[in-house]
N, C-alpha and C positions, 0 to 999 in steps of 0.2 A: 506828152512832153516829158514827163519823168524819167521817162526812160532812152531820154537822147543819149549817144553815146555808151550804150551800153549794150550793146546786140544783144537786145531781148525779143520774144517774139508774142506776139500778143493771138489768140486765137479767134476765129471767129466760123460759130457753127449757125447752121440754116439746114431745115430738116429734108429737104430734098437736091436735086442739083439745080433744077427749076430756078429753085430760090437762090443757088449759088451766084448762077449766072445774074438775077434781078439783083445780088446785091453788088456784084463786079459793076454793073451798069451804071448803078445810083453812085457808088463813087468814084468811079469816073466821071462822070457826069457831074459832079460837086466838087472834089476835091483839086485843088489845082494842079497840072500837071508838075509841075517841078518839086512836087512832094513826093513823088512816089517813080517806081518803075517795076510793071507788072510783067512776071513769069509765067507763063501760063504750064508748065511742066510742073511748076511746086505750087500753085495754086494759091501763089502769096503775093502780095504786094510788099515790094522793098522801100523801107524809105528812107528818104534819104537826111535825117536824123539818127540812122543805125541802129532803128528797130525794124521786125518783119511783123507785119498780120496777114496770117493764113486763115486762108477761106474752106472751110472742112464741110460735106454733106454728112450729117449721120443716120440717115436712113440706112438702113442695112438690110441684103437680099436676104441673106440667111445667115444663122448662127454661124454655121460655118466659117464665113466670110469675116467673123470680126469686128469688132466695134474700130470704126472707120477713124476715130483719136488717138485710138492708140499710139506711141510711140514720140509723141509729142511732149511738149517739156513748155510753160506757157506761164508768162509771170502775169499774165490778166484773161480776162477773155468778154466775150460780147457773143451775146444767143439770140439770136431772130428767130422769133413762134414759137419761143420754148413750149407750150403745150402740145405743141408736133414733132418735141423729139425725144419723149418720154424720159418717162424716170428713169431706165436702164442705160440710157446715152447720155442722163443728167450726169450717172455716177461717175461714166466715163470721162465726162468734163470737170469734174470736181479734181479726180487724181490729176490730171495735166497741170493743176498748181502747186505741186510738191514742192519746188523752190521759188517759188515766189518771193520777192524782196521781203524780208522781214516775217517771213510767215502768211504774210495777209494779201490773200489770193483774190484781187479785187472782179466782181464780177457785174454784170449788165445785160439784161435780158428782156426783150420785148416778147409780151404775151397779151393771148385775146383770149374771153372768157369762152372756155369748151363745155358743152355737154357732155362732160365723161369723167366717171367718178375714179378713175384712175389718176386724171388730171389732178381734181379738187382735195382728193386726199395726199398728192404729192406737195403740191400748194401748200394745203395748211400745215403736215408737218414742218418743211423747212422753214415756215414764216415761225412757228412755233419755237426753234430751236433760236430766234433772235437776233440771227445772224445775214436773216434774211431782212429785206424791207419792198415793200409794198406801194409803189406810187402810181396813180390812177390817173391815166389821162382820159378823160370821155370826151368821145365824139364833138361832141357840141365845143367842149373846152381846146381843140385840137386851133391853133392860130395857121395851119396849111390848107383849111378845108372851110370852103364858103357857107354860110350860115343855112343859105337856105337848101342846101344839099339836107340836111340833118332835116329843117320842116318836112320835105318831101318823103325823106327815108319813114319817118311817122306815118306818111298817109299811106305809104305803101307795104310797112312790114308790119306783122301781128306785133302788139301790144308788149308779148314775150319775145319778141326774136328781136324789137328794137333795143328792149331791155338790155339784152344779152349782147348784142353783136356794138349797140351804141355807148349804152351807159354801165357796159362793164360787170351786169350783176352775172351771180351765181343765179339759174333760173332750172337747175335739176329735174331731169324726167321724175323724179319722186312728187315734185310739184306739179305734174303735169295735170290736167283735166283726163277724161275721156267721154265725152259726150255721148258716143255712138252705145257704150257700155249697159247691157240690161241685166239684173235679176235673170227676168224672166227666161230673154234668149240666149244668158253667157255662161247660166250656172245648170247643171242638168244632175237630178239627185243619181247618186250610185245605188244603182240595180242592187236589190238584194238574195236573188239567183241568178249564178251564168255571168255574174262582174269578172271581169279577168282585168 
C-alpha cells in the first residue's frame, strides 16, 4: 500500500521456476482478481495501485548465465525458501534495493531450517549485523494446518527430523549419532612397512 501511485516495483524470488509457478498459483488463487493483471512475458504482476511484483527464479544453470536479478531496480522484496537460493543470490537480492525509499530496503523471507552449514553460517551472520530479525513460526503454532497433522508427523518422523522440519531447530550433522560406527571395524592402524 505504500507504494500506491508510485510505479515502484517490488521483487519476488523463489529458488526454482517450480516454485515460480506454485507462487503464481497461490495468488491467484487468494488475491482478488481486480488487484492485479498478470504478464506472463515480464513474469510480473501489475497492479492496479501502480506498483509491479515480479516473480524471479534464482537458480542458475551456470556461472556463465548470470545471476537471474540482475538488472532489476526494487524498492522491497519478498524471498520464498531463502535457504534454497543461497548466499550468492542473497547478494544479488540485496543490490536490487539501491534506491529504495529512504534508503530502507524493506525485506521478507520465508525459510525452513536446512542441514547445511553454508546456510547456518549465512543465517547467523546477517542476524548478527541487526539488521536482520528472526520470527519463528512452528508447525504446531501455524493456524492453516490442523492439529492433528503435527501429532501424526511425531509418530511418523525421527525425533531429529521432527525437530528440524517442525519445530524449527538447528539439528547439524556435527550433532548427529552414528550407531553403526566401531573402533574396532572403522579405525585400522598404519602399516609401518609398505604404507603408501
Amino acid at each position: 500500500l505504500e507504494f500506491t501511485g508510485t510505479n515502484r516495483e517490488i521483487g519476488i524470488t523463489v529458488p526454482t521456476e517450480k516454485r515460480s509457478e506454485m507462487f503464481y498459483q497461490a495468488a491467484v488463487n487468494r488475491w482478488p482478481a481486480s488487484w492485479f493483471k498478470w504478464v506472463e512475458r515480464d513474469s510480473c504482476f501489475y497492479l492496479y495501485n501502480d506498483t509491479r511484483c515480479r516473480v524471479v527464479s534464482t537458480h542458475q544453470q551456470s556461472k556463465a548465465d548470470g545471476a537471474r536479478v540482475q538488472g532489476y531496480n526494487w524498492s522491497a522484496h519478498a524471498g520464498d525458501e531463502l535457504q534454497d537460493q543461497g548466499a550468492s543470490a542473497d547478494a544479488d537480492i540485496e543490490m536490487r534495493g539501491r534506491s529504495a525509499p529512504g534508503g530502507r530496503y524493506k525485506r521478507v523471507n520465508s525459510a525452513t531450517a536446512k542441514d547445511d552449514p553454508d546456510w547456518r553460517s549465512f543465517k547467523d551472520r546477517v542476524l548478527a549485523t541487526g539488521k536482520w530479525e528472526l520470527r519463528k513460526m512452528l508447525g504446531p503454532s501455524s493456524p492453516f494446518i490442523w492439529p492433528s497433522v503435527w501429532a501424526d508427523r511425531k509418530l511418523t518422523l525421527t525425533s531429529r527430523e521432527y525437530d528440524r522440519r517442525v519445530l524449527a531447530m538447528d539439528v547439524g550433522p556435527e550433532r548427529m549419532r552414528y550407531p553403526t560406527w566401531s573402533r574396532d571395524l572403522s579405525v585400522r592402524p598404519v602399516p609401518q612397512i609398505g604404507a603408501e
